[in-house]
N, C-alpha and C positions, 0 to 999 in steps of 0.2 A: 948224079943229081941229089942237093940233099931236101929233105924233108923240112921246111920251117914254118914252125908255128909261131904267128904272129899276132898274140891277143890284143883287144882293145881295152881301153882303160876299164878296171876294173873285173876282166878276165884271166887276170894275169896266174891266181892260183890253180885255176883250171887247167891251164896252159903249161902250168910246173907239174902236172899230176899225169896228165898227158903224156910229155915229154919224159915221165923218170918208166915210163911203161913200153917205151919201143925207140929207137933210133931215130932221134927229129933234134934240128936246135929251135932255140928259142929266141924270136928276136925282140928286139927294144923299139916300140915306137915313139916317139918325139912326139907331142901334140899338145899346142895350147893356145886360147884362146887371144886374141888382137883386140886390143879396146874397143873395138867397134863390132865385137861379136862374132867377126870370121875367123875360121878355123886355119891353126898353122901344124903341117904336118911334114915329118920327117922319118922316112923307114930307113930300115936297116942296108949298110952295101953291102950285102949277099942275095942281093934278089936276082940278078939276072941266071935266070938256065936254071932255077927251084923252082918246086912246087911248094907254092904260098897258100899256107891254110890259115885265114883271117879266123882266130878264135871269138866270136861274139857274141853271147848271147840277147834276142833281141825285146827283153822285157823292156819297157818304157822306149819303144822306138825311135817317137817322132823325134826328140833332142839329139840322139844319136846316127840318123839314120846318112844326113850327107858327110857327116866324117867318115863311116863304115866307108857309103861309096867314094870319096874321095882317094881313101885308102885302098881299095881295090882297083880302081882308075892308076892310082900312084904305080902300083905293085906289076900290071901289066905293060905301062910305058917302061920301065923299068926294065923289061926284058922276061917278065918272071914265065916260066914253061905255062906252070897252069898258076892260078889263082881260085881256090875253093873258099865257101862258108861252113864254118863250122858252127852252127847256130844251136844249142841243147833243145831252147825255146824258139818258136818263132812264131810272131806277132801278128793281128792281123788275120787271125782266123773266126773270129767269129759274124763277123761282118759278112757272111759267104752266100746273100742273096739281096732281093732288094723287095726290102719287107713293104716298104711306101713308097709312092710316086717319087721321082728324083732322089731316091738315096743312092750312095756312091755305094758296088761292090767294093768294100776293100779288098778281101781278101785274095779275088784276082789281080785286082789293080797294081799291091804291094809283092805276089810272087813274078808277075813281070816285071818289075820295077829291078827286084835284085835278080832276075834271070837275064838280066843285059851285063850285068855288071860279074857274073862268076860262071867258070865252068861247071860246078856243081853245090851240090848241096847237102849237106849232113844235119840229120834235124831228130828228137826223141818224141815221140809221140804228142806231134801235132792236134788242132783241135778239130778233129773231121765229125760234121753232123750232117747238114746238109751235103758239101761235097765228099763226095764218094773216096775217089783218089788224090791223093796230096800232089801227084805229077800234074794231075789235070789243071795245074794256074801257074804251071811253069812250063819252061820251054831250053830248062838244065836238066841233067841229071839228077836225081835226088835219091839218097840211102835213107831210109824213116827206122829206124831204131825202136826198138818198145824194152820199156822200164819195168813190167809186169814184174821177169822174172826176182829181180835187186827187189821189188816191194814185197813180193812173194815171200823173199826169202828172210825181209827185216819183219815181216808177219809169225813167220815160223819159229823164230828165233828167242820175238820178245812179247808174244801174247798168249796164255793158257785158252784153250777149247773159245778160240775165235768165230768171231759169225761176221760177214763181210755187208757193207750196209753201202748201197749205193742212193747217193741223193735224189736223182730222179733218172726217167728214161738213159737221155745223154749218156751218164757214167755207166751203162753196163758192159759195154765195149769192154771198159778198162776192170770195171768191176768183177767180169767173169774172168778176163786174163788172170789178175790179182790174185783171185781163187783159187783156182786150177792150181797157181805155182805153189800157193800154201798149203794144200789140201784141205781146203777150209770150204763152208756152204758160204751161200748169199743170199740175200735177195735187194730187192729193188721199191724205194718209196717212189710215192707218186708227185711230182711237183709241179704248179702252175703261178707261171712268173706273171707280175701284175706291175712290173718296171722295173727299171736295172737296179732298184736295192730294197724290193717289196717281191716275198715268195709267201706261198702257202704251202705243205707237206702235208699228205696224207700217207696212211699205209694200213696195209690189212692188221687184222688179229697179230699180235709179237708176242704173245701169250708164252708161245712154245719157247722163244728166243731168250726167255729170262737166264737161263742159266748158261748162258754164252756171253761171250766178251766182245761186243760190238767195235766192231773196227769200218769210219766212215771213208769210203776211196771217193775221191775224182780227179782228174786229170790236172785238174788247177784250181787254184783258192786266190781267186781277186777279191770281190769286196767279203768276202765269207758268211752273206747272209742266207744261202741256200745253205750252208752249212749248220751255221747257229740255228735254222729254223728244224733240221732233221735232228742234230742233235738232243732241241727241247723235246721233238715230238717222242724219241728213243726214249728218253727218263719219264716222259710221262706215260709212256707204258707198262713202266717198270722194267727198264733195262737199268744195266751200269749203263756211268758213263761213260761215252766211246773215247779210243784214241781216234784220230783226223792223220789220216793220209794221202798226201798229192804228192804229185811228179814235179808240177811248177808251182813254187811257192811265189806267187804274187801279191798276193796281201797288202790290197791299198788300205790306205787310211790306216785307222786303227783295227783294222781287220785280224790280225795274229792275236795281239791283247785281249780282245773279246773272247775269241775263239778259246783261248789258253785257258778261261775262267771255267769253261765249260767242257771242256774234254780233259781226257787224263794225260794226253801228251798230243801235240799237234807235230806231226815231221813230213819232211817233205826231203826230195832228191835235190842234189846241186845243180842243175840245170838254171838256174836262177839263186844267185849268193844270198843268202838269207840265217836267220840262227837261229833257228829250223832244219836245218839241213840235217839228218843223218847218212843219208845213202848217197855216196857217191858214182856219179854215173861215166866216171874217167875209163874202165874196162871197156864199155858200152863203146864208145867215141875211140878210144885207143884203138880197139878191132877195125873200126870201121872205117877211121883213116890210114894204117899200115896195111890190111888187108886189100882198102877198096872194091867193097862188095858194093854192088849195087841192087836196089831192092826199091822198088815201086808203086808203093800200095794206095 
């Protein structure tokens, strides 16, 4: 049986990085759009009797989301033994209650949506706040991987007498991992969201923090105003200015540009293609599809 990874547009370098780290080929998908907007797709003739690891990462979902399943529907008629996602990011988690009368949970909604479509699921440090377990909205298997150690270690390497600054509650999860791997302190500002691109920050006395080199974690940077917002609050205590570290670099809008004026380096992992990236999280994903560990959390 061989191992083929199968990236979607756009995943392709991931899928080269992957591939030169263990025994898998790589295949070629065919995909392009019909003037009338429907998607035309064509995989590789080595599918029948492999295990088909669809490489996708699923920042900006909804445009991508019935080609994905299209292509996993393809790959199982096709004969394929198993069909998995290998997803870095995956989308759709912050949606994870229903804050107002009639709102839609997404984030159960969309892990049953693709738990019909794979037998399993490979993903890097999901966004769990409200839900507990990232199994808990699937009904696959799932391996959850954490990027701590690779941030840890790009902290150790390229910052003098670091102090780990977490934007609010939320990122301490990741904040403390972060740490730990650096051997670095932290603490935690206080942040209260007042709409999806309006935050306020507060935080105790930083007094003592002056002479340490603020480095801001959280798990992900979409529109980056909790960021810009912790950041100002760090200089106007008399801190330097922080570098910015996340795992998913998402960065709508003009969100990296702003950010960059204000921090000393903004970097983020490849789990989402961006130029930002320093840390590659190919080791991560490579173990965890040659090995297939599964892990639960």
């Amino acid at each position: 049986m061989t191992c083929l990874l199968l990236p979607m547009p756009g995943n392709e370098a991931l899928a080269a990085a992957l591939a030169a780290r263990f025994p898998a080929e790589v295949g070629t998908l065919i995909t392009r759009q019909f003037p009338d907007g429907e998607t035309y797709l064509r995989l590789p003739d080595n599918i029948a009797g492999n295990e088909v690891n669809i490489i996708c990462t699923l920042a900006d979902p909804d445009p991508q989301f019935l080609r994905l399943a299209f292509t996993a529907a393809t790959a199982r008629e096709l004969g394929a033994r198993r069909v998995n996602l290998i997803a870095p990011y995956f989308a759709y988690m912050r949606q994870d209650k229903r804050f107002h009368p009639g709102e839609a949970v997404s984030a159960r909604y969309f892990g049953q949506l693709l738990s019909g479509l794979f037998d399993r699921v490979v993903t890097i440090d999901p966004h769990l706040h409200r839900i507990a377990r990232f199994q808990s909205i699937l009904s696959m298997p799932a391996t959850v991987l954490q990027a701590a150690p690779l941030l840890g270690a790009w902290v150790k390497a390229n910052v003098v007498r670091p102090v780990l600054v977490g934007p609010d509650s939320e990122s301490e999860q990741w904040v403390a991992a972060v740490a730990a791997h650096a051997g670095a302190p932290y603490f935690i500002l206080a942040k209260q969201r007042l709409g999806d691109r309006q935050v306020t920050i507060d935080a105790p006395d930083l007094a003592g923090w002056r002479d340490h080199a603020p480095v801001l974690v959280d798990d992900m940077i979409a529109s980056g105003h909790t960021m810009l917002a912790a950041a100002a609050l760090l200089t106007a205590h008399g801190l330097a200015r922080p570098a910015c570290l996340t795992v998913h670099a998402i960065f709508a809008g003009d969100a990296y540009a702003r950010l960059s004026v204000v921090a000393t380096v903004v970097v983020s992992t490849d789990t989402i293609a961006h130029v930002s990236n320093r840390i590659s999280v190919a080791p991560l994903l490579a173990d965890a599809i040659a090995g297939q560990p599964r892990s639960n959390p």
